[in-house]
N, C-alpha and C positions, 0 to 999 in steps of 0.2 A: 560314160556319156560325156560327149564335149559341152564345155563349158561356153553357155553363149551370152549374152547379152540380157536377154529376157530370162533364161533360167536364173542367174543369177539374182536379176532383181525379184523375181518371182517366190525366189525361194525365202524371202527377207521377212518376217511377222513386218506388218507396219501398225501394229496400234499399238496401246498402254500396256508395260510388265509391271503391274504391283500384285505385290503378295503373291508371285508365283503366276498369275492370270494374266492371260493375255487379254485387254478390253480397249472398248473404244473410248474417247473421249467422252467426259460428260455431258458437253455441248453440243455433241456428235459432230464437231466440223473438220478438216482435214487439211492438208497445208500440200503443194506440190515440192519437190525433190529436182531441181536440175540436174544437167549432163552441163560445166561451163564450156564445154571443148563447142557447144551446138547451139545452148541453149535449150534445149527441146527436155519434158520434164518424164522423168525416167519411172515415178509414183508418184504414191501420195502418202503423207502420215498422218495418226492421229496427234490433234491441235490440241492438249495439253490445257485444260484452265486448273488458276487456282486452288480450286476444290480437287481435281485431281493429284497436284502436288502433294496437298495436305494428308490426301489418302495412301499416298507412295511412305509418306514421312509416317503415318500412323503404323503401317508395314512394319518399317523400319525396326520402331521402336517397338511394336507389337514382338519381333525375333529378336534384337537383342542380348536379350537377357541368354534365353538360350543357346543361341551361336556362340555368345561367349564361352560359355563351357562345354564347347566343342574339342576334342582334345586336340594340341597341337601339331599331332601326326597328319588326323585325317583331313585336318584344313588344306596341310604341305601336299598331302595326298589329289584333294579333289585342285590345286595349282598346277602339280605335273603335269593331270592328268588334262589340262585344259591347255597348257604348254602344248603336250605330245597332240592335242586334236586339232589345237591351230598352226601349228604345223602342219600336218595332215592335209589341212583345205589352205594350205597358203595361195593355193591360185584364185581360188575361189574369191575367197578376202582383200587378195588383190585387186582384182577384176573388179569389185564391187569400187572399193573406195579408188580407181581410177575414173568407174564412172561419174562419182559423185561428187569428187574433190578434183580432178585430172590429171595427177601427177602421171607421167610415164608410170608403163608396168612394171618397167625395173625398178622404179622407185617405192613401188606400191610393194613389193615382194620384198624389198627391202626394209621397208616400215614394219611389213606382219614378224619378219623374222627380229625385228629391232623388238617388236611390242610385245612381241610370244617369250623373251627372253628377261621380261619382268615379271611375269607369272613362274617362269624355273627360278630364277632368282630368290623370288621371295617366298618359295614353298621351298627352299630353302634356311630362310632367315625365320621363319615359322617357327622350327623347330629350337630355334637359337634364342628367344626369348628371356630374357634370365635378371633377375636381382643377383643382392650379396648382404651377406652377416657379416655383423663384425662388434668385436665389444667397445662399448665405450670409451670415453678417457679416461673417465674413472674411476671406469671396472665394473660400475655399481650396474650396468643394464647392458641389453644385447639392443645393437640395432638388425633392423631387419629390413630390408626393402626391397618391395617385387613394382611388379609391371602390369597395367594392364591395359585393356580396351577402351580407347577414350570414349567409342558411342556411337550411336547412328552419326553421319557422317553424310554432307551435301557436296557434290562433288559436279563443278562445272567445267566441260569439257572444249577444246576446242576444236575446227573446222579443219584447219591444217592439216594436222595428222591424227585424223577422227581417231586411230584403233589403238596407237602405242601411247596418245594421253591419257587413253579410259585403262590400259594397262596397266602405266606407271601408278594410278591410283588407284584400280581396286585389287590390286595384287596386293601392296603393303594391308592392305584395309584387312580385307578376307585375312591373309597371314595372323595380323593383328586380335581378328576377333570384334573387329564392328563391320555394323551393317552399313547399307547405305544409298543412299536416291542418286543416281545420276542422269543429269539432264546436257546430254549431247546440242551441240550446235546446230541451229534446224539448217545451217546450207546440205551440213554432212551426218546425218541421224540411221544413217544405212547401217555404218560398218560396227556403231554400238548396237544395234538390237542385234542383229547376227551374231555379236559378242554376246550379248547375254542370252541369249535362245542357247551357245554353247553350251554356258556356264551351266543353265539347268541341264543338260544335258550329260555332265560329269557330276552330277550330284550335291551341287550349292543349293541351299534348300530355301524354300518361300522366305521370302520377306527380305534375305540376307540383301542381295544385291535389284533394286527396281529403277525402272527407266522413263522417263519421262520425255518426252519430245516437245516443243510447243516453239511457237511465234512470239509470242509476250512472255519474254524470258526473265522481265523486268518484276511482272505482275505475280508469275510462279513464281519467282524465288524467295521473293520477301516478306513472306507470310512463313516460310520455311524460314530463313535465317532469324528470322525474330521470333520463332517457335521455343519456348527453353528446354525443350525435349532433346531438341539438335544441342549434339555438343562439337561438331567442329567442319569446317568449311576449307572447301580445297577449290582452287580457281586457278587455271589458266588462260590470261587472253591478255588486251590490252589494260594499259596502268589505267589509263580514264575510269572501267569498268571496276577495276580491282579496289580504288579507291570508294568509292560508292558502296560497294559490297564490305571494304573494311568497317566504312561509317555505320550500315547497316549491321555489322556482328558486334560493333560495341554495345549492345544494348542486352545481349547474354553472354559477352566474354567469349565467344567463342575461340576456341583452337584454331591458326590459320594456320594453311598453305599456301602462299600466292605466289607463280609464276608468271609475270608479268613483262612489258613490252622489254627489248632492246635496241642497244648502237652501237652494235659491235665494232673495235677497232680491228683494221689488219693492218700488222704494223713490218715492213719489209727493210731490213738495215741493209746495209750495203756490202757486207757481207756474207748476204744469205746467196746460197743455191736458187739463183732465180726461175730456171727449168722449175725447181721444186716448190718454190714460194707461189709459180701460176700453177700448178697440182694442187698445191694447198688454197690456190684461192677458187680454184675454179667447183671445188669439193664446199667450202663456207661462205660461197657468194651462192652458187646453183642448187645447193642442195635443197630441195621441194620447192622447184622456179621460185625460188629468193623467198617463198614464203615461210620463212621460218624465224624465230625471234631470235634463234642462234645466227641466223644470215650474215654473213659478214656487210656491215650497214658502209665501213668508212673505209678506206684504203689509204693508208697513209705511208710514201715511200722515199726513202732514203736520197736527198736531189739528186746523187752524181748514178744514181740509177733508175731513177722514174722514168725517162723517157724507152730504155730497155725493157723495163719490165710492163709497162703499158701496153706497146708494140707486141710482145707476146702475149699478153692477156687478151687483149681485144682480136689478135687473129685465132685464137681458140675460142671466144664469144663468141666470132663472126661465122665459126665455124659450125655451130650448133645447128641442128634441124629443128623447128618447130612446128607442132601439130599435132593431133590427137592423138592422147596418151597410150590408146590402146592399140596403134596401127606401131609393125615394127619400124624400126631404125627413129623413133621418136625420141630427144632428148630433152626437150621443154613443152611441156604443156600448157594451158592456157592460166590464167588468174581466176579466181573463185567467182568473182563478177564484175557485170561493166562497170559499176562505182569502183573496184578496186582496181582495174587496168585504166581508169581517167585520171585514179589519184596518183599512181605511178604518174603516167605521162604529164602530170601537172608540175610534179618535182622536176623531170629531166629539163623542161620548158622553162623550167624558172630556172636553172641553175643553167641553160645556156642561154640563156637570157643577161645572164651575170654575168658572161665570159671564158664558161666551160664548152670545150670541143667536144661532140659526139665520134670518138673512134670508131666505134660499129653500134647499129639499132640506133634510136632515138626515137622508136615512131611505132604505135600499136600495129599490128600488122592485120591489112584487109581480112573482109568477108566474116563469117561467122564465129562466132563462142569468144575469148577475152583474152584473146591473145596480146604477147606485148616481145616486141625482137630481145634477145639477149644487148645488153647495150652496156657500152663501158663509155665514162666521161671522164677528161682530163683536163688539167686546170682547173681544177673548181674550186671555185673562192670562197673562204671563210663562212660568207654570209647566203651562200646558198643550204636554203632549205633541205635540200637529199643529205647534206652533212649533219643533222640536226634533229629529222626527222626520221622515225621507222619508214624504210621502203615496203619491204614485203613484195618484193618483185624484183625481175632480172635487171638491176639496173647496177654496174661498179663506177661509184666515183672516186679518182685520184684526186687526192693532195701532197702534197711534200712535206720534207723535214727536213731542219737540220742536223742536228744532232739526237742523242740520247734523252736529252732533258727536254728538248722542244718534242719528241715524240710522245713520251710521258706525259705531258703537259693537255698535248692533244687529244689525245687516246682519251684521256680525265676529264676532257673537258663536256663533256653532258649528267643529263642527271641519271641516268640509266648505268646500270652494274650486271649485266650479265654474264657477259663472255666478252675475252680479248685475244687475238691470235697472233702471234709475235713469229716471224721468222727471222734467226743467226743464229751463227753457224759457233760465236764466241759464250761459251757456258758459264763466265762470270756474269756478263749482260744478261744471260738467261732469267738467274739470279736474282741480280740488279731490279728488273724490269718485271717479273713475275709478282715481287715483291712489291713495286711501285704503284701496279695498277690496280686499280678500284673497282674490280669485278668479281663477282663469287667463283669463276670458272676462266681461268687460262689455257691456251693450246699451244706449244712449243713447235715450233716446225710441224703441223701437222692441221688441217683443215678439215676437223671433228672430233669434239669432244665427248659429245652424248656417249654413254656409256651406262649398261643398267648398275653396273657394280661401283660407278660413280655417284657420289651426293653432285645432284644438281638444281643448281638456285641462283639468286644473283643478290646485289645488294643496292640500297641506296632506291633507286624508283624502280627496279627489276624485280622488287618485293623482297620475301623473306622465307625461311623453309627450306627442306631441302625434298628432294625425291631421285630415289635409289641409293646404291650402295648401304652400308650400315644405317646409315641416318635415316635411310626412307622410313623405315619401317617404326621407328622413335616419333614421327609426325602423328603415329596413330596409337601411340602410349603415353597413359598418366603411368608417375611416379606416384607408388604411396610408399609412406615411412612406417613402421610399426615395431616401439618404444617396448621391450620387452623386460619388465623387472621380475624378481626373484624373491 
């Protein structure tokens, strides 16, 4: 049967998953679900209070014990097998979270197969789990040391890319051997319940994995994080939030993970293959309509080449189609909502306010849903705002450089550590420059990093932790020691 509009949101559970149940709120109230591309609301969910959290979290901890001594086969086992089904329904998952986030459909297919490929991964690293022996110095005792499951586990999800953040964390988790509450973004709370209706559905059993949806995201969580049952918290969103939430886990130590805002640099030498440097930026500037903390935030290019590379970049901006994600030939979609298409246009406004030229866009685009034109600015001075702040939307501001050390300099200059994107073509500067810059994640000629077999995280105000590659799965293990005498 085709896949339409209503079947798909139709087919979505919208109330509470604890302990395996689907159930309503306890207050019985329900929240709507926009389309940003229209505005017009697509559902409704169940509205999440405290007392429901606390009951997802008693789940939690209720399975634990058990799941942990799950064997590690059949964890890697029910991962595959949830890989191989979201795969299966990628249109499906697609469709959904175009409707509900807007990204174009090839964006949307792209994210299920990015977020499907941290469930094979990590039913993977499942199996991989491992300590080591070894005799002391001397001699007198064995050390011994294994791994294991740090614990129920709170896990805040964001709106962006509702399916491949709920991935990246309950793949390591499950692997792992804890359980865990996750409480999706109420713009985008579609594409998590469909993910966990999967999950049960390959045989993850009650309590492991529960879901919570709610509006007062503030109220539900902090009766959870200051619970000392919970032993570890995973957050991705902005730093403001993240900080709040750290203040909040100092009070039982919890275990973080926080992936938090960024400013990314893109840094273009004079050097570089500019045909490929606008490929690479048009991939870390557009990638989820600029809504991504990986986005490339600042554009900083080599002077005796900015006016070239600008000229190129903006006639491929100007070249984009915008409009709803899910009609073909669509390449940008709308913003998640009108608060976030005015804060864009408040940065572009202020920064040619300052003295910055609008090459193409500058200006939300009429009529319905949150649209905002692809837009590239040139000249932009020091002290405009879009250099400084997270955009989170299609907007590329140029600035210049001089040299090596003035790009360096710039690139360094915020408090955020994410990611920095360097194009040249000279691999001693690669080097050089890779090593310089003050971010957890660099990309070398290339505009994308994300990568599930990659550790990624940032440093400095980007937070701390890593998810994927080797390390992911280390975020959801204590280390014990055990002193073995004779």
């Amino acid at each position: 049967m085709a896949l339409t509009q209503k079947s798909v949101i139709e087919a979505v559970p919208t109330g509470l998953f604890i302990g395996g149940t689907w159930r309503e709120a306890s207050g019985g109230t329900r929240f709507d679900v926009h389309d940003p591309a229209t505005g017009a609301v697509l559902t409704t969910c169940a509205d999440a209070t405290p007392e429901d959290g606390m009951a997802a979290l008693d789940a939690a901890v209720t399975a634990q014990a058990s799941w942990a001594k799950v064997a590690p086969r059949e964890r890697s086992e029910m991962l595959r097998a949830a890989y191989e089904k979201l795969t299966e329904r990628a249109e499906e998952f697609a469709l959904l979270m175009t409707l509900e986030m807007g990204k174009p459909l090839a964006e949307a297919r792209g994210e299920v197969a990015y977020g499907a490929e941290f469930f094979r991964w990590f039913a993977e690293e499942a199996v991989r789990v491992h300590g080591r022996y070894s005799v002391a110095p001397n001699g007198a005792t064995r050390l011994l040391t294994m791994k294991q499951p740090v614990g129920p586990t709170y896990m805040i999800t964001p709106w962006n890319f509702p399916l491949a953040m709920g991935t990246r964390k309950i793949g390591p988790a499950i692997a792992a051997g804890c359980t865990m509450v996750v409480k999706p973004a109420h713009e985008t709370p579609l594409s998590m319940l469909a993910l966990v209706e999967l999950l049960e559905e390959v045989g993850v059993p009650a309590g492991v994995v529960n879901v919570v949806t709610t509006t007062h995201s503030g109220a539900l969580s902090e009766p959870i994080i200051r619970d000392p049952r919970l032993r570890k918290l995973t957050f991705t969103g902005s730093t403001a939030v993240g900080k709040k939430l750290v203040e909040q886990s100092a009070e039982q130590l919890l275990r973080l993970s926080m992936e938090l805002g960024g400013n990314a640099p893109f840094i273009v030498f004079a050097d570089a293959d500019l045909d490929k440097a606008v490929d690479g930026a048009m991939l870390a500037k557009m990638r989820n309509i600029g809504e991504a903390c990986t986005a490339a935030n600042r554009f900083f290019v080599q002077e005796s080449v900015a006016a070239a590379f600008a000229e190129k970049f903006a006639a491929r901006m100007g070249a984009l189609t915008v409009g709803k994600g899910t009609k073909s030939g669509i390449d940008v979609g709308p913003l998640i909502t009108a608060k976030a298409r005015d804060g864009v246009h408040e940065l572009v406004l202020d920064a040619v306010g300052k003295g910055a030229r609008a090459l193409t866009g500058g200006d939300a685009v009429p009529g319905r849903g949150y649209f905002y034109a692809p837009t590239v600015l040139a000249d932009v001075p020091a002290d405009a705002r879009v250099l400084t702040e997270e955009i989170f939307g299609p907007v590329a501001p140029i600035a210049t450089f001089t040299d090596e050390t003035d790009a360096i300099a710039k690139a360094n200059g915020t408090e955020y550590g994410l990611v920095g994107y360097v194009f040249t073509n000279d691999y001693a500067r690669v080097i050089r420059v890779a090593e310089a810059l003050e971010f957890g994640m660099v990309g070398i000629n290339t505009g994308i990093v994300s990568n599930p077999a990659a550790p990624f995280g940032g440093v400095k105000h980007s937070g701390f932790g890593r998810e994927g590659g080797f390390e992911g799965i280390d975020e959801y293990l204590e280390t014990k020691y055990v002193g073995l005498a004779f």
